[in-house]
N, C-alpha and C positions, 0 to 999 in steps of 0.2 A: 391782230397785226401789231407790229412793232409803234407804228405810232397811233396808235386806239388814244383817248382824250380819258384822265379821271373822270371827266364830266358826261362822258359820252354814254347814249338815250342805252337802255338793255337790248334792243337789236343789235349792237354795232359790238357788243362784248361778248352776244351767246352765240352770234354766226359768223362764220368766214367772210372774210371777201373773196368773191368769187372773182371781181376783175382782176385778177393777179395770172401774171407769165408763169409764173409754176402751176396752174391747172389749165395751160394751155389759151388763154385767154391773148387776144391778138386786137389792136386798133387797124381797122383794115381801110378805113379811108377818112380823109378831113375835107374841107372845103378850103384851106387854107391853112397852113401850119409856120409861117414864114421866121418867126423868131425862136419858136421854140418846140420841137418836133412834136407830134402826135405821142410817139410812139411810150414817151414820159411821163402823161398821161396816169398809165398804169403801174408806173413802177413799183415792187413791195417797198422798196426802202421807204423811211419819209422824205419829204423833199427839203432840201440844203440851198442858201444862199450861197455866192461865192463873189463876194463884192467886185474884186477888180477882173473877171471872167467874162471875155466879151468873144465873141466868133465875127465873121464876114455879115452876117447882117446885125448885128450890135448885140446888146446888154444877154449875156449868156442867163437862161432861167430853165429851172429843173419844172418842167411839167411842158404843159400843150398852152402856146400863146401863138395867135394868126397876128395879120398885120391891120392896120388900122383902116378900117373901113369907109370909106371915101362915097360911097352909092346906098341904093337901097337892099333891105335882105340883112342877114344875120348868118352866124358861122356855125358849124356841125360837126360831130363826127359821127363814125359809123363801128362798132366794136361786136367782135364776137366771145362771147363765153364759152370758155373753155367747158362748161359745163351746163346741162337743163337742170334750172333751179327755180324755185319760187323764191323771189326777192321780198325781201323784211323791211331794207330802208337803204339812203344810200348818204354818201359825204361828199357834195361839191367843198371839194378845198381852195381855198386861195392863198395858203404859206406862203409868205415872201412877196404874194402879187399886191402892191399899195395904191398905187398910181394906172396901174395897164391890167385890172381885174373887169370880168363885164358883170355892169350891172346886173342882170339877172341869167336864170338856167332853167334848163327844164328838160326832162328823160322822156324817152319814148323805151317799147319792147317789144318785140313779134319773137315767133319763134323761125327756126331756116325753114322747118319742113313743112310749116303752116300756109295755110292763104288768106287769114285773119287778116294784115296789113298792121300799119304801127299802128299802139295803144300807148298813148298817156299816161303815163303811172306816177307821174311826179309833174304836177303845172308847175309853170313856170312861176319862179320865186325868186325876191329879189337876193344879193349875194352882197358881201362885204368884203374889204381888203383884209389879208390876211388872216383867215380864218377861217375855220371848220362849219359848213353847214349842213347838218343833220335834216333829212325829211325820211317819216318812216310810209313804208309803200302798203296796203291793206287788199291790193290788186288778187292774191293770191296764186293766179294763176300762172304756169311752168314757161317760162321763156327761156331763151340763149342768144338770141340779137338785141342789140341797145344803138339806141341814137340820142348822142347827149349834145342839147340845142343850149350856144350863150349866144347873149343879148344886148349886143350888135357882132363882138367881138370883144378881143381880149387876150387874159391868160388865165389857167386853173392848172393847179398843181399837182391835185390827183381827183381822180375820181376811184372813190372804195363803194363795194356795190354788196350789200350785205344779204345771206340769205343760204337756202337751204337744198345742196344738192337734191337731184330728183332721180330715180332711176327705174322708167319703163318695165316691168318684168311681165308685161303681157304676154309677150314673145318668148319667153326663158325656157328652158329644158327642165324638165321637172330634175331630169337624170344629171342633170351639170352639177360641175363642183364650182361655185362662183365665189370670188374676195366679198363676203358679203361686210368686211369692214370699210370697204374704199369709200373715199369722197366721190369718187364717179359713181358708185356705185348705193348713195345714198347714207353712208355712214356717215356719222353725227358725232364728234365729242362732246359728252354732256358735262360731264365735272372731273376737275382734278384738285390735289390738296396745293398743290406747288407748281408752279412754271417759270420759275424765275430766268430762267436762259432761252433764247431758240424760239422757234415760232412751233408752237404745239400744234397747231391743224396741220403740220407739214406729215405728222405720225402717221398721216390716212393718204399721202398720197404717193403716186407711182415712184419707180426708180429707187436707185439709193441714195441715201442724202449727200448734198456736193460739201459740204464743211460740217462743223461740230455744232454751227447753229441751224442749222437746215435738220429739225424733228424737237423731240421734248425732254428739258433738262430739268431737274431738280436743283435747288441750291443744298450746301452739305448739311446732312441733318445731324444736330449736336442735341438731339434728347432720344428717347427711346419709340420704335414705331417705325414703321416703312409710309412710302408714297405711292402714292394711284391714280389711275384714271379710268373713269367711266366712259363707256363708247357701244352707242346707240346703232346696231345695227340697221342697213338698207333694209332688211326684207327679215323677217323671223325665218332661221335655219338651225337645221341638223350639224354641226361641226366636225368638219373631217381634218384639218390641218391646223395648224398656229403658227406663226410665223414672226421671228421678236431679231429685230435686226439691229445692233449696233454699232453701225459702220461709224467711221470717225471718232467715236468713245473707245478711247484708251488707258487715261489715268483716272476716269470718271463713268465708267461702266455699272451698273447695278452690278452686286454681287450673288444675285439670285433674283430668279421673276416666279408667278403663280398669278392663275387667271382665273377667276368665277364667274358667273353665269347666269341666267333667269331669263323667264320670258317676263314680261312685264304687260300687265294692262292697266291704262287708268295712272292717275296721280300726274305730276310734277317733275320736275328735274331735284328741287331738292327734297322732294319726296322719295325720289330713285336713290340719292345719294344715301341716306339713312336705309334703305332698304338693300343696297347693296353690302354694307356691313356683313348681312347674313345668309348672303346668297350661297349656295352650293359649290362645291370646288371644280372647274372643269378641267383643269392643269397645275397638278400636285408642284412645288415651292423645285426648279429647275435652276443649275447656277448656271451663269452668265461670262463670256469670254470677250476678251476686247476687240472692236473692229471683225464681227464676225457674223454672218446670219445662221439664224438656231433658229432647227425643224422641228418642230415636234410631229406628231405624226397622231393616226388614232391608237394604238395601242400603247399610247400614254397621255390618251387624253380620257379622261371620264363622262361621256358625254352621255347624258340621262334625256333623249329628247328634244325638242327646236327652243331656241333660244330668240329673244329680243337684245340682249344687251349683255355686255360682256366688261368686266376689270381688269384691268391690269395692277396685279401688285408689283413694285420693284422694291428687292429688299438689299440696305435701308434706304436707298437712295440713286442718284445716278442719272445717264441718260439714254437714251432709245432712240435711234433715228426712224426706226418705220416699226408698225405693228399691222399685223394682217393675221386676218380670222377668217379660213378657206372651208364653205358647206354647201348643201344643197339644200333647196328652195323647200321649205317647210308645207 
C-alpha cells in the first residue's frame, strides 16, 4: 500500500492488505464511533491531519475514534473481508492520534460460514501516539470476519490487515474456465523490477481500474531492458485466455507485452525470480494500445501444459491497469 513504513516487518511488504474497500472489505458495526466514523478505519489512502477541521461534534480526525468513556467495558468494532485469507500480521495505526489514542488493542477472527466463534490472533498489546504498530499473526488459519478491541477507548487511524487471499476449489468444475490470476481467487504477486507509480496489487483485482493510479506503473526506463512482474497463480492450470488491460494509460502504455510461464515446486520467491529469467514463452512479444483491453485467446497462446506462475513482460516500459490469466483447474 501506498503508506507501507521503509521500516516495516517482511509481512506488511510481501502481502496485501486485505482490509481495503477495493476487495470489498466493509466495517459493519462499532460500539461507538462519535468523533470519528468507523467507516475510516479502513481507508487505502494514509491518513492526513487537517488542523483547523472540525465537524458538529469537534476536532475532525481521519480514521475511527469513539467518545470518552465514562463507565465500565471497552470499545469494538466488527469488519468483514472482502476476502477468505490467512493473515500474516497486522498495523494498529495511530497517525495524527497524540493525546485521544487507546492505550492498548487487540484482534479477534472467525470465519461467517464457520461455528468456531472468535479466535485471538493478536493479544492485546500496548499502542503509542502516532504511530505504526506492527504485530505478525502465526494463527495460519483462513478467516474473513475480524473484531478489533481498544483499550478503554480512543482513536486509530487505520487498521492494515496483512495476508494471503485463500480460494476454496473443492467445489470447482474440473470443466470451468476460472481467472485463475485473481486475488479472490488466490493469486499472488511475487516480484516485480519496478513499481514506482499506482498501487500494484490493484493488477489482480476486478473491474477496470477508476484512474491512472488504480493498477501497476513503471517509472521511465532510460537504459536498455524491459519490466516485469511475477504472479503466483491460485490453483496450478491449463491457460486458455490472457487478458492485459490498460485502461487509463495513454501517454504511458507499454509498447508491447510477452508472458512466460512454469509450474514451479519448491524454492523461494527470489529463487522464482531468477528462475523465471528462463522460463518457457507462453505469449509470444504482442503490442499494446492505449486505454484498451487485449484478448489474447489460445490460438496465440502457446500453452505447453498446467502452469504455477506466470510473467508479465512490458516492453520497455509503461503501465497495466489489470492482468488476468483465464484456465482450467490442472
Amino acid at each position: 500500500m501506498t503508506d507501507r513504513q521503509d521500516d516495516a516487518p517482511d509481512f506488511a511488504r510481501r502481502y496485501i492488505n486485505l482490509a481495503s474497500p477495493r476487495l470489498g472489505t466493509e466495517v459493519l458495526s462499532a460500539t461507538d464511533d462519535f468523533f470519528a466514523d468507523k467507516s475510516r478505519l479502513i481507508k487505502d489512502d494514509p491518513p492526513v491531519f487537517i488542523a483547523d477541521k472540525y465537524d458538529d461534534n469537534g476536532k475532525w480526525m481521519d480514521g475511527w475514534e469513539s467518545r470518552r468513556k465514562r463507565g465500565p467495558g471497552h470499545d469494538s468494532c466488527e469488519i468483514k473481508l472482502g476476502l477468505k485469507a490467512v493473515i500474516r500480521g497486522i498495523d494498529f495505526d495511530t497517525s495524527h492520534f497524540t493525546g485521544n489514542y487507546p492505550p492498548a488493542a487487540s484482534l479477534e477472527a472467525r470465519r461467517s460460514d464457520g461455528d468456531d466463534g472468535w479466535t485471538e490472533i493478536v493479544a492485546s498489546q500496548s499502542l503509542g501516539p502516532n504511530a505504526h504498530h506492527f504485530a505478525e499473526v502465526t494463527d495460519g488459519n483462513v478467516y474473513d470476519m475480524l473484531r478489533f478491541h481498544i483499550y478503554p477507548d480512543g482513536g486509530v487511524a487505520r487498521l492494515r490487515v496483512y495476508g494471503e487471499p485463500v480460494a476454496e476449489w473443492q467445489d470447482a468444475d474440473a470443466n470451468a474456465v476460472y481467472e485463475l490470476s485473481a486475488l479472490k481467487n488466490g493469486g499472488r504477486i511475487v516480484a516485480y523490477n519496478d513499481a514506482h507509480y499506482g498501487s500494484v496489487w490493484t493488477l489482480l483485482t476486478e473491474g477496470r481500474g477508476v484512474n491512472m493510479g488504480d493498477g501497476w506503473e513503471t517509472r521511465r526506463r532510460r537504459e536498455p531492458g524491459n519490466d516485469w512482474i511475477i504472479i503466483a497463480l491460485g490453483a496450478a492450470g491449463t491457460v486458455e485466455a490472457i487478458e492485459v488491460d490498460t485502461c487509463h494509460f495513454k501517454g504511458n502504455f507499454p509498447d508491447a507485452c510477452s508472458v512466460q510461464a512454469a509450474s514451479v515446486t519448491g524454492g523461494t520467491d527470489d529463487s522464482i525470480i531468477t528462475q523465471s529469467m528462463f522460463w518457457p514463452e507462453l505469449l509470444p512479444a504482442q503490442k499494446l494500445s492505449a486505454d484498451t483491453i487485449h484478448t489474447f485467446d489460445a490460438g496465440q497462446i502457446t500453452a505447453d501444459g498446467p502452469v504455477t506462475h506466470v510473467r508479465l513482460n512490458i516492453h520497455p516500459d509503461g503501465g497495466v491497469s489489470r492482468f488476468r490469466v483465464f484456465g482450467k483447474l490442472a
